[in-house]
C-alpha positions, -999 to 999 in steps of 0.1 A, spaced: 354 238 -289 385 217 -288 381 180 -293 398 171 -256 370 195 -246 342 174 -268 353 143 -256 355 149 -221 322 161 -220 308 129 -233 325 112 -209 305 132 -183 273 127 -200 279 89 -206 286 89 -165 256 108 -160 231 90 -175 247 51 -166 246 70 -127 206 79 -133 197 49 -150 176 19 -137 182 -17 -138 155 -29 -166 135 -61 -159 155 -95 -167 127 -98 -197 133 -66 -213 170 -63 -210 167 -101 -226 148 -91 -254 171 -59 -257 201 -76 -256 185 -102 -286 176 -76 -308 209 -60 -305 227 -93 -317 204 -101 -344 212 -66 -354 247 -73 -353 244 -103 -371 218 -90 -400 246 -62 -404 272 -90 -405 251 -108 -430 243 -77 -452 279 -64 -454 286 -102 -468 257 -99 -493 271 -69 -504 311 -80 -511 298 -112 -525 276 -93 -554 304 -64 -557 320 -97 -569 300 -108 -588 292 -72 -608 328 -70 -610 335 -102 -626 299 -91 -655 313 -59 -661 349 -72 -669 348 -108 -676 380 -110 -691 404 -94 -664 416 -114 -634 390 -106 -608 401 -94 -575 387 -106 -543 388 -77 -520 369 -45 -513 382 -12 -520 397 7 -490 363 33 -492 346 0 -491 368 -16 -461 366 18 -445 329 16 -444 323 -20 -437 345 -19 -403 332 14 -393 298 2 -394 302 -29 -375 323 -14 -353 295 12 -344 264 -14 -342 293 -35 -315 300 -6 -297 262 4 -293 253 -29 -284 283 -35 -254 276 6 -247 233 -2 -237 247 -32 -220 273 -12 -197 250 15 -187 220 -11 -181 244 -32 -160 261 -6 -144 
């Protein structure tokens, strides 16, 4: 199957199910829509933990070279893509709970 093919068929399912769903009670779509930011932020917080001791290791295991501040593009890669997904789940379960 073709990749058009792929993702016009998610775009059909993704209608579907925001055209079947119900509007959830205001205090579960609050407590949704918390957890969903503090997961954004604890992924926000972790990727930071992580770049900060990558520094650190870097600058133990080669104390004398200059040390560079900045992630290596697997690393970059990996950081955006993750935040990017956690962002896009979070504004996708508000769309089809809104819609």
């Amino acid at each position: 199957m073709a990749l058009g093919d792929k993702i016009k068929e998610f775009i059909r399912d993704a209608r579907w199910v925001i055209s079947i769903s119900e509007k959830p009670n205001e205090k579960e779509f609050n407590l949704v829509v918390k957890f969903l930011a503090f997961l954004a932020f604890a992924a926000g917080v972790v990727q930071f933990i992580f770049y900060i001791g990558g520094v650190y290791m870097a600058q133990y295991l080669n104390p004398g070279a200059l040390s560079v501040y900045r992630l290596a593009p697997a690393q970059e890669a990996a950081a955006v893509i993750s935040s990017l997904l956690v962002i896009f789940a979070i504004l996708i379960y508000i769309a089809i709970k809104l819609g």
